[in-house]
DOPA-35068 format. One record per residue (C-alpha): chain; x, y, z. Coordinates in Angstrom, 3 decimals. Layout:
# residues N
@kette->A px->X py->Y pz->Z
...
END
This chain:
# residues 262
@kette->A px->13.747 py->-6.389 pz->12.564
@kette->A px->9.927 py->-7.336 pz->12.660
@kette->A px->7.403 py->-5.685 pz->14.827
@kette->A px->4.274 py->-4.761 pz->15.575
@kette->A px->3.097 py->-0.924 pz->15.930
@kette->A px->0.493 py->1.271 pz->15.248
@kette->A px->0.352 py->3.280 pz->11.766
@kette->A px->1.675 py->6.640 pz->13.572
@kette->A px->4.614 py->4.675 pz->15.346
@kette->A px->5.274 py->3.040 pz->11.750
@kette->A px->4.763 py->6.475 pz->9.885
@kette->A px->7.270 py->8.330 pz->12.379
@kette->A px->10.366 py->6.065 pz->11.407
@kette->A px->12.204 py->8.064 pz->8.864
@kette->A px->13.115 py->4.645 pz->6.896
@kette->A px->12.228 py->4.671 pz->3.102
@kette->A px->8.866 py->3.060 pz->3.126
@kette->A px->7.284 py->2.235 pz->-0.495
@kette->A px->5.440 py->4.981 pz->-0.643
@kette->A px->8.590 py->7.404 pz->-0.671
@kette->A px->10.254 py->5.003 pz->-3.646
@kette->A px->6.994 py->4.982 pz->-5.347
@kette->A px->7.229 py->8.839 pz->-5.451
@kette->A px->10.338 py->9.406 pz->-6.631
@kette->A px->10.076 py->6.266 pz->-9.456
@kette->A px->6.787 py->8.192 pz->-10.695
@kette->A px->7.494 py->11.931 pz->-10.406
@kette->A px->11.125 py->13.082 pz->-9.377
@kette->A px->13.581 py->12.810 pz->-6.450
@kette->A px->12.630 py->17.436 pz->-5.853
@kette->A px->9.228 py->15.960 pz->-4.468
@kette->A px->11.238 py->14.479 pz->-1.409
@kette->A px->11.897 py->18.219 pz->-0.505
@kette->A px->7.893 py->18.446 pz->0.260
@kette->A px->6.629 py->18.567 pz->3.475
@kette->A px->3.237 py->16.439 pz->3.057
@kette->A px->1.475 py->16.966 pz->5.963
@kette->A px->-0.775 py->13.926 pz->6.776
@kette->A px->-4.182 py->13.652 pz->4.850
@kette->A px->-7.270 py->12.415 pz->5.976
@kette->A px->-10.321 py->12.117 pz->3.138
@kette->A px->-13.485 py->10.074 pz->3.308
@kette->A px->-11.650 py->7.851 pz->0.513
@kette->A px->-8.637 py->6.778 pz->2.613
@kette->A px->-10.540 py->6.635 pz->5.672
@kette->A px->-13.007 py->4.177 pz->3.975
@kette->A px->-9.583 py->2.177 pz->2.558
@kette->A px->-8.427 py->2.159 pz->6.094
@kette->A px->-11.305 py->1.246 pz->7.271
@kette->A px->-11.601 py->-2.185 pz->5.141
@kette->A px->-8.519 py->-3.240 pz->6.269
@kette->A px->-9.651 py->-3.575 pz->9.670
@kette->A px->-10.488 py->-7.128 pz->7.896
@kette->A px->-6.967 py->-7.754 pz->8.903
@kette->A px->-6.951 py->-7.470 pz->12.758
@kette->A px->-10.905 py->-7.809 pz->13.412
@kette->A px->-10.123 py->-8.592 pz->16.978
@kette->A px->-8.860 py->-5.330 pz->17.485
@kette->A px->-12.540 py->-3.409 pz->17.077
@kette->A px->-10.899 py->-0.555 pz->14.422
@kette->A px->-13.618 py->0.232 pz->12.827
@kette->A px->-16.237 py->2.438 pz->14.669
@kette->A px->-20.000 py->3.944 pz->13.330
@kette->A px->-20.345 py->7.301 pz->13.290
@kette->A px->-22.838 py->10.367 pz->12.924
@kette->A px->-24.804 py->10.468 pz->10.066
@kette->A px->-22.452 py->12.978 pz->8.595
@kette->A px->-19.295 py->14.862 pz->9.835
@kette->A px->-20.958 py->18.263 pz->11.007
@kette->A px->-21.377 py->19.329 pz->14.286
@kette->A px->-20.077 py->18.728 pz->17.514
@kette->A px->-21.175 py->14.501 pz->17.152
@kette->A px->-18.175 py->14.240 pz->14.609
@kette->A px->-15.798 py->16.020 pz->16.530
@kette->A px->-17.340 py->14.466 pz->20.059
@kette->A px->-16.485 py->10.972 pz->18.332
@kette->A px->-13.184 py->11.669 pz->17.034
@kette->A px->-12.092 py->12.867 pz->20.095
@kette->A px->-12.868 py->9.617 pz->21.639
@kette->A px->-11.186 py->7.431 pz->19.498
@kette->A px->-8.703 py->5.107 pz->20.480
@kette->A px->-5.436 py->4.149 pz->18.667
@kette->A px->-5.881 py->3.597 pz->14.971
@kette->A px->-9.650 py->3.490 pz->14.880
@kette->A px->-11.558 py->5.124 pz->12.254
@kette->A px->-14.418 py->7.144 pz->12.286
@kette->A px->-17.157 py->7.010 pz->9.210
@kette->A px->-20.166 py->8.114 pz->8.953
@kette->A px->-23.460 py->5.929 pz->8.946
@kette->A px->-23.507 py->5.321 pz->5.157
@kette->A px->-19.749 py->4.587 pz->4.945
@kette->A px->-19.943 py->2.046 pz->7.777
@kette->A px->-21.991 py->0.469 pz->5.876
@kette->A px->-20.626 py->0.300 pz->2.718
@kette->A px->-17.417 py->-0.995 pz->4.141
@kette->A px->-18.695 py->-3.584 pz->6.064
@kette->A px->-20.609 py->-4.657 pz->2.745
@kette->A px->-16.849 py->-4.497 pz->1.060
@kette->A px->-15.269 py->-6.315 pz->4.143
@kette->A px->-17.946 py->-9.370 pz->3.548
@kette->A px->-17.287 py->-9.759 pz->0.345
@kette->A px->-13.524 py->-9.934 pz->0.530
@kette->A px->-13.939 py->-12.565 pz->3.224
@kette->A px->-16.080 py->-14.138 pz->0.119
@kette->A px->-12.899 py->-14.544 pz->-1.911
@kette->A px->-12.440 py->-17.674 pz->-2.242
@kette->A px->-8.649 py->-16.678 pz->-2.329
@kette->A px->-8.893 py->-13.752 pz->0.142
@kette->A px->-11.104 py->-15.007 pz->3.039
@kette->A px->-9.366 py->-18.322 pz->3.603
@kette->A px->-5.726 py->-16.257 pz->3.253
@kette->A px->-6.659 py->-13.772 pz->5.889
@kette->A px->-8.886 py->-16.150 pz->7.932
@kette->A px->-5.706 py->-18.554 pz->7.919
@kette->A px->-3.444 py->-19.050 pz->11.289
@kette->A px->-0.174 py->-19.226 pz->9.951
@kette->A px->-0.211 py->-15.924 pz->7.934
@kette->A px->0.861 py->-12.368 pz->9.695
@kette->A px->-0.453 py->-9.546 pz->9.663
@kette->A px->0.112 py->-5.634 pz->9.607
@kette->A px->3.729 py->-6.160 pz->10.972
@kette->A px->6.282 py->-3.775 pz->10.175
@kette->A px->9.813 py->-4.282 pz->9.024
@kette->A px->13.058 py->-2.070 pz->8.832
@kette->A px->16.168 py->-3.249 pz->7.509
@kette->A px->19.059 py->-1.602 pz->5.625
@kette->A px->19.982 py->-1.616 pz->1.888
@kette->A px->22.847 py->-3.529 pz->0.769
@kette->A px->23.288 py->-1.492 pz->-2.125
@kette->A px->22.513 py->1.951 pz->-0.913
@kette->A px->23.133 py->2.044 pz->2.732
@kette->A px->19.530 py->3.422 pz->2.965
@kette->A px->17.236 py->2.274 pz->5.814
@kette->A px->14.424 py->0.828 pz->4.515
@kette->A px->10.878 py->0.179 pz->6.017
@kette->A px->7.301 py->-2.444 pz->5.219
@kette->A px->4.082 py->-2.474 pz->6.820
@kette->A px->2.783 py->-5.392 pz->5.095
@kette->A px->-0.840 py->-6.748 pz->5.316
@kette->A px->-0.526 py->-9.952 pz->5.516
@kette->A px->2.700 py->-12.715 pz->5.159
@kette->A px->2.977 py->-16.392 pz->5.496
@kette->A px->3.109 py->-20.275 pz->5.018
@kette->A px->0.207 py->-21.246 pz->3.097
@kette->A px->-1.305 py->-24.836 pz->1.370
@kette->A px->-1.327 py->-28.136 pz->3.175
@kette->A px->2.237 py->-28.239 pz->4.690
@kette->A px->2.683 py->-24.354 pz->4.475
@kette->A px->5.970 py->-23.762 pz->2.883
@kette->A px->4.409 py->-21.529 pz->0.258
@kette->A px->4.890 py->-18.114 pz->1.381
@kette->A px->2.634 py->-15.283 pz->0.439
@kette->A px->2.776 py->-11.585 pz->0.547
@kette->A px->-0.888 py->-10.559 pz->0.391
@kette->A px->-1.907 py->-6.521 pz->-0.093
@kette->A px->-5.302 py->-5.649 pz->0.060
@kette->A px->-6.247 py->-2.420 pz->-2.353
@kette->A px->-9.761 py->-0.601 pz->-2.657
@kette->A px->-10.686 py->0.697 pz->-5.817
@kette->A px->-13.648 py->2.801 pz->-7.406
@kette->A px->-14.135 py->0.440 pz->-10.419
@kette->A px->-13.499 py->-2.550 pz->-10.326
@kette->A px->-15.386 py->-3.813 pz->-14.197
@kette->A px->-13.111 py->-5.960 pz->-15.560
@kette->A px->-9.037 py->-7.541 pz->-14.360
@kette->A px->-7.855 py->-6.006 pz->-17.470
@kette->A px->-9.418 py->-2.795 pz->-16.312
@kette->A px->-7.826 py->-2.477 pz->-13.132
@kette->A px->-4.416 py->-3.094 pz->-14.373
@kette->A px->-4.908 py->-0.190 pz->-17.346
@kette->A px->-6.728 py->2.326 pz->-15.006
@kette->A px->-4.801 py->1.341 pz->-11.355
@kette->A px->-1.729 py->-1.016 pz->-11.145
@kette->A px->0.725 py->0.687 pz->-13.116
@kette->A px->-0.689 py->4.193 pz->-12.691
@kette->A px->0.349 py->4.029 pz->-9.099
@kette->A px->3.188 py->2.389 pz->-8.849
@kette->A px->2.196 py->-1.069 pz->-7.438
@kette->A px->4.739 py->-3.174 pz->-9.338
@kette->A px->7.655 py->-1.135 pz->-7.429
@kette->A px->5.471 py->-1.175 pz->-4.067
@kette->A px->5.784 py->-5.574 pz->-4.495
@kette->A px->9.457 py->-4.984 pz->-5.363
@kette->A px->9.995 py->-2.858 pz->-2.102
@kette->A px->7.916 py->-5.184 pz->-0.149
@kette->A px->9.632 py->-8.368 pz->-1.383
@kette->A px->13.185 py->-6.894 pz->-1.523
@kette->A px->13.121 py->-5.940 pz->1.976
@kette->A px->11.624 py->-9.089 pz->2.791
@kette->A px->14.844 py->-11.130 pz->1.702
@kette->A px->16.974 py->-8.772 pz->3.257
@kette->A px->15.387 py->-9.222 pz->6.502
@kette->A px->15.891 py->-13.517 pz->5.379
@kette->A px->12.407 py->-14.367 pz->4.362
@kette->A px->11.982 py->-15.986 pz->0.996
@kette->A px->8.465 py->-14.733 pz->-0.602
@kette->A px->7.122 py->-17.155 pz->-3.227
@kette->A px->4.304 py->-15.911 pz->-4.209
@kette->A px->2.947 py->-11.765 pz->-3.953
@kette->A px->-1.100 py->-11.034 pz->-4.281
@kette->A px->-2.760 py->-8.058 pz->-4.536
@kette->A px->-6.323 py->-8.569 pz->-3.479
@kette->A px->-9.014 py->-5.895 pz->-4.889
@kette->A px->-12.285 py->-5.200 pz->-3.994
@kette->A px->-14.558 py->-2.343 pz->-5.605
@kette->A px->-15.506 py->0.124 pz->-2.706
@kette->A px->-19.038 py->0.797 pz->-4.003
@kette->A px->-21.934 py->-1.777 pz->-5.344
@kette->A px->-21.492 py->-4.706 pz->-6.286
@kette->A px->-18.343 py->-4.884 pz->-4.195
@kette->A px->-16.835 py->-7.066 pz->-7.023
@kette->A px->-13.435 py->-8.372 pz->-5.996
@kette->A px->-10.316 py->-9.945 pz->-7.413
@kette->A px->-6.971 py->-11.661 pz->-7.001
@kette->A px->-3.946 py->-9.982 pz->-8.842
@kette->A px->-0.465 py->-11.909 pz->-8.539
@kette->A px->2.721 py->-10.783 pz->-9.507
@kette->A px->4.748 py->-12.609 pz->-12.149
@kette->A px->8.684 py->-12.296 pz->-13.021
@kette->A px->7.916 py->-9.974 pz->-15.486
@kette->A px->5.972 py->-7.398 pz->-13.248
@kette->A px->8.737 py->-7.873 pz->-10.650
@kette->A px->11.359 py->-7.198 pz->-13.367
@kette->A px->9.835 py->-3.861 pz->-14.127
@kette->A px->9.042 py->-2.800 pz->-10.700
@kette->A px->12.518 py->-3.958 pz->-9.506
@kette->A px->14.240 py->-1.848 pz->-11.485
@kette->A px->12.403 py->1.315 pz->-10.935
@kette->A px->12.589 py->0.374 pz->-7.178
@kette->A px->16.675 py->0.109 pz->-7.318
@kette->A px->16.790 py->3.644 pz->-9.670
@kette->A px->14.834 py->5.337 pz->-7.035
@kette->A px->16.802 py->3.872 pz->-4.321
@kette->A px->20.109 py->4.689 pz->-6.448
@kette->A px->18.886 py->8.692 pz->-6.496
@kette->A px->17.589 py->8.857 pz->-3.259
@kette->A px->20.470 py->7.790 pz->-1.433
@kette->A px->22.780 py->10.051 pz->-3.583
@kette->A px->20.326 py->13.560 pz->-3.037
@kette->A px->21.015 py->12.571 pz->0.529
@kette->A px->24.814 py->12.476 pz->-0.271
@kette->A px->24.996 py->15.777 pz->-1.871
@kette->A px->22.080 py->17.999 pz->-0.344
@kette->A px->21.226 py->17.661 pz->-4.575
@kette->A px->17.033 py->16.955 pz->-4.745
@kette->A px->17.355 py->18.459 pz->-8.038
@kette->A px->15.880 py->16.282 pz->-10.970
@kette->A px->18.344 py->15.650 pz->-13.873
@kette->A px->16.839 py->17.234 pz->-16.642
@kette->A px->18.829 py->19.031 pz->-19.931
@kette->A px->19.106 py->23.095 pz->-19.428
@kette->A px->16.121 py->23.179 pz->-22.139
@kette->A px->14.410 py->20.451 pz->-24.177
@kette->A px->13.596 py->21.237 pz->-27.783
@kette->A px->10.026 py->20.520 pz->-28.862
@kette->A px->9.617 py->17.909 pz->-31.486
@kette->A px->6.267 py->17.116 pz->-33.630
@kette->A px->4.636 py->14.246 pz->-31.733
@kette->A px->3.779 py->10.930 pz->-33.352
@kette->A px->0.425 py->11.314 pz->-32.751
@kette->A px->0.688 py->13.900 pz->-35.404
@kette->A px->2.528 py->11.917 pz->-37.906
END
C-alpha cells in the first residue's frame, strides 16, 4: 500500500521502518526495549529542513527568530502548521544556501525537478520471510531518462563534511547503516511490485561550500546491506515470538591480546 502522510502519521505506524532494522543490525535487538522519545536538535531540524527541496509547493520551511530564546521561538512554534520547521535566521539561511546547491546537481536538481518521479510517499507491506510488517518513507521514486523505464530510488542525506567521496563513505555510509537502509527501501519496494533499477544517495555538506555529491549503490553494497537487513529482520521477528530482546552473547568472553599488539 502507497500513500501519502505527514511524518507523525508515518512515525505512528508500528511497522518496521529502516531506522528500527538499522538499529538492531548496528547495536543489538535489547535496544528495541527503549522507549526513544522523539528528538528535536538544530542538526535534524536543519536536515529536515533541506528536504523541503522535495515538496517546495508545500511552504515547509519557515524563518525564524534570530535565536530560540524567548517567547518569539515559542510564539512561532506554536503557530506552525503540519510538518513545518522552525530555524532560526542563520539556519534559514544556510539551508536555503544547501537547498540551491542540490538543485545545482547536475544529477540531483533535474531528478527532483523531474515529473515522473514521487516523492515522500510512504509504503507498508508485509515480509514474506518474517511475517513482520514493514514500512518506507522514501524521498523520491520513479521513471527516469528519455522513455522513463529506469527507475530510481533517490535519498537525500546532509552531512558535516563533505571533503572528498572517499571521505564520506569512511566517515558516514557504513557508520550508519545506509547500505541496510537501501536494502530495506528496495526490498520493500519489490514486495509492494515495483522493480528499482537504480538507488542514489544524494549528499550535500550542510555548512560552506555546500559541496554535494551523487552516491549509487552497486550489487556489492546491496549484498552487504541485504544481509544485515534479513539478520535483523530474522531476530526481530523472533524477540517478538518469545518476549526474548536479549542479545545472544556467551555467559563471559575471555580477553585475548589484540592484533594491534602483535
Amino acid at each position: 500500500m502507497q500513500i501519502k502522510q505527514t511524518d507523525a502519521e508515518y512515525h505512528a505506524n508500528p511497522a518496521i521502518g529502516s531506522t528500527t532494522t538499522k538499529t538492531v543490525a548496528l547495536k543489538n535487538i535489547a535496544h528495541l526495549t527503549v522507549k526513544q522519545a522523539a528528538k528535536r536538535s538544530p542538526a535534524l531540524d536543519f536536515g529536515s529542513a533541506v528536504h523541503t527541496c522535495l515538496v517546495p509547493e508545500r511552504n515547509l520551511l519557515i524563518r525564524g527568530p534570530i535565536d530560540r530564546r524567548g517567547k518569539k521561538w515559542t510564539d512561532a512554534q506554536d503557530a506552525l502548521d503540519v510538518d513545518q520547521i522552525l530555524l532560526t535566521e542563520a539556519d534559514y539561511d544556510r539551508a536555503d544556501q544547501a537547498i540551491q546547491a542540490v538543485m545545482r546537481d547536475p544529477i540531483m536538481g533535474p531528478l527532483i525537478s523531474s515529473p515522473t518521479i514521487q516523492k515522500e510517499q510512504s509504503v507498508f507491506v508485509t515480509c514474506p520471510r518474517t511475517g513482520l510488517d514493514l514500512k518506507v518513507k522514501f524521498d523520491a521514486f520513479g521513471g527516469t531518462g528519455s522513455e522513463g523505464k529506469t527507475s530510481v530510488m533517490f535519498d537525500l542525506k546532509t552531512t558535516a563534511e563533505l571533503t572528498s567521496p572517499q571521505q564520506f563513505l569512511r566517515s558516514s555510509f557504513w557508520k550508519y547503516g545506509y547500505a541496510i537502509q537501501a536494502a530495506h527501501y528496495r526490498y520493500c519496494m519489490q514486495i509492494e511490485g515495483y522493480q528499482v533499477d537504480r538507488f542514489i544517495f544524494g549528499v550535500v555538506q550542510s555548512t560552506p561550500p555546500f559541496s554535494t555529491h551523487v552516491f549509487e549503490m552497486t550489487d556489492e553494497a546491496f549484498e552487504v546491506g541485504e544481509a544485515q537487513m534479513h539478520l535483523a529482520l530474522e531476530q526481530i521477528a523472533q524477540a517478538k515470538k518469545t518476549g526474548n530482546y536479549q542479545p545472544k552473547w556467551p555467559a563471559v568472553t575471555p580477553i585475548t591480546k589484540p592484533l594491534w599488539m602483535e
